[in-house]
N, C-alpha and C positions, 0 to 999 in steps of 0.2 A: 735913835738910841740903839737898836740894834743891831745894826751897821757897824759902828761906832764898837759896841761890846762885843762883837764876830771880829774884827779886824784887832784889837786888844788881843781876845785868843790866839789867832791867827800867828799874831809876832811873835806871844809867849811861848807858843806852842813851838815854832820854827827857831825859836832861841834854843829851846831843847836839842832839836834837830841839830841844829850845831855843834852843841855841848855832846853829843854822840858823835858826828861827826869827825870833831876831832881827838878821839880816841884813834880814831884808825888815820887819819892825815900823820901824824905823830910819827906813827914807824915806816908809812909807806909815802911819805911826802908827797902826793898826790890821791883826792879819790876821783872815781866814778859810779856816777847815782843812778839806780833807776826808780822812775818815777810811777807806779800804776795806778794806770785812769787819771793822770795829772793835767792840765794845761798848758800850755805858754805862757798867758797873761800872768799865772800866778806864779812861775816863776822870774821873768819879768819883772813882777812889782816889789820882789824880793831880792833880788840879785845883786845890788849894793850891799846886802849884807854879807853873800855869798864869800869866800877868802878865792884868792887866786889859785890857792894847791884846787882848786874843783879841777879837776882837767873836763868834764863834760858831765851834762847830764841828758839821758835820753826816758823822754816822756813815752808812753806806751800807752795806748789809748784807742778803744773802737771807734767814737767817734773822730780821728784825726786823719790828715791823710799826710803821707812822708814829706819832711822838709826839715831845712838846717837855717837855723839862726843863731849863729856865733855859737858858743860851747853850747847848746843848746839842740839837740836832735829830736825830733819828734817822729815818730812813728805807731804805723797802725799794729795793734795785736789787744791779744785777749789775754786778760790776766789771770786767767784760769787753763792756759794754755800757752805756753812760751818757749814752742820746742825747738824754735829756730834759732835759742838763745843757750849756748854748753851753759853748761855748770860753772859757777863760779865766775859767769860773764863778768858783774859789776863786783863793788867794794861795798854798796850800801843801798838799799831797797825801800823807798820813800813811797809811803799811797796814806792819801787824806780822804776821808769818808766817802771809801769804794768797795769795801769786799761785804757793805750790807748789801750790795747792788747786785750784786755776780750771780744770786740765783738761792739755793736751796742749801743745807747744809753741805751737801756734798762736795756744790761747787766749791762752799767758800772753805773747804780743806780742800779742795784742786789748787785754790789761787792761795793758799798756807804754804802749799807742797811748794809751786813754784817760789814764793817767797826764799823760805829755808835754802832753794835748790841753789838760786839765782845767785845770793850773796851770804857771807858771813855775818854781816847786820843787816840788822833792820828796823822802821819807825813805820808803824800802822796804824792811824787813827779810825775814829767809827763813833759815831752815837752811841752814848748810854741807852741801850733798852727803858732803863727803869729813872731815867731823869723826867719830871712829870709835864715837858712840853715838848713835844713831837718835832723835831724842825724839818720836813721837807713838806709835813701839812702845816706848820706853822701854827697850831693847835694844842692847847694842853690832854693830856693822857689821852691825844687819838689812838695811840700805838696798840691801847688795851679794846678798843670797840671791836666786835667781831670784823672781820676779813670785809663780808657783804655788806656792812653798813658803811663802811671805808667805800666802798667802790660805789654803793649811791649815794652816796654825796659828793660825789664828784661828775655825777650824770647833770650836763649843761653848764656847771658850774668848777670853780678855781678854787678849791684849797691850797694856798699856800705855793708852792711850786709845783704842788700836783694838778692836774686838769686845766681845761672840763674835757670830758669826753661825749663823743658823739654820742654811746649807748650801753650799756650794762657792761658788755664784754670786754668794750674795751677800758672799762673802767677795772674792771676786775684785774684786766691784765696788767696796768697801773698799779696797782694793789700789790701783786707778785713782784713786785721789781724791787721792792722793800722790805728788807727783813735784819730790823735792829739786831743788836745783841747785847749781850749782858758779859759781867765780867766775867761768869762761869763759862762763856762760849769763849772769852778770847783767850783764857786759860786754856783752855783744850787745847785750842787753835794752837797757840803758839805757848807750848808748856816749859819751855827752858828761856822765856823771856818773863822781864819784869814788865805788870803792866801798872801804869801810870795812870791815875785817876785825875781826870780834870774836871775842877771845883767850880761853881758858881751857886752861891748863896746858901752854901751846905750842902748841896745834893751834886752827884757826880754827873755831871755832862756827859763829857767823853771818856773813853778809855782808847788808852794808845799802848802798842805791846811793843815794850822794846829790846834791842838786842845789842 
């Protein structure tokens, strides 16, 4: 089932993407996307939807190493750092629950800045802070347990896609690598963008800021 209700989102959510999309296909009969912290597979599994004006999309990614499959480019870089990329590289700036990842508030206005810098639009999703089930511990309202109780419980053992870790520290540092947010952060973040609340069963999932 929740497979199944993640993959629903998923298409809705990406149907979106489109319907933004093509605002800007419209007068420039071509775009190019950039993806931060995206995959292959997931665009891949999506790509039938995709219209033929995409002229390319280039994934940006730390975990990735450089390569090209059909319009599809992948490469390494950090999304809080993309100096190797001018201004106004792409036409549209796509990252699905990545800028909770990137560090500490400050990072996540570095990977804002680059956003704004990189393109004219953009589609940013991210975990609801205050939806009452956590999903990368897969747990209801862990987000609220303090910091050190996060991180032992995850000493020997698997939360969700977190863990286990060898020993405290490195469970802590587990811990740091997540940091929801709420719709008053993505408002900061991105203050001349609409942000979109996504629903399941009253309570807001996600928010996605768009431009």
């Amino acid at each position: 089932m929740e497979v199944s209700v993640e993959s629903r989102f998923r298409l809705k959510r990406f149907e979106i993407f489109l319907s933004v999309m093509d605002l800007k296909i419209k007068p420039a009969g071509s775009v190019h996307i950039a993806d931060l912290g995206g995959t292959l597979s997931y665009w891949k599994a999506l790509e039938s939807l995709l219209p033929a004006s995409i002229a390319n999309v280039t994934i940006i990614n730390l975990d990735r190493q450089d390569m090209e499959a059909g319009r599809f480019q992948v490469r390494y870089g950090d999304a809080t750092d993309l100096r190797e990329y001018p201004d106004r590289s792409f036409d549209i700036v796509h990252s699905n629950s990545v800028i909770e990842h990137v560090g500490q508030w400050r990072e996540m206005e570095r990977m804002a800045g680059e956003i704004h810098r990189l393109a004219p639009r953009h589609f940013i999703q991210t975990p609801n802070f205050w939806f009452p089930f956590e999903p990368h511990y897969r747990r209801p309202l862990y987000q609220f347990l303090p910091a050190q109780w996060r991180a032992s419980s995850l000493v020997k053992r698997k939360r969700g896609f977190m863990g286990p870790a060898n020993a405290y520290a490195d469970a802590r540092s587990m811990v740091d690598t997540i940091n929801l947010l709420s719709f008053r952060d993505m408002a900061a973040l991105f203050p001349a963008s609409t942000i979109h609340r996504e629903k399941l069963a009253g309570f807001t999932k996600s928010l996605i800021a768009i431009a």
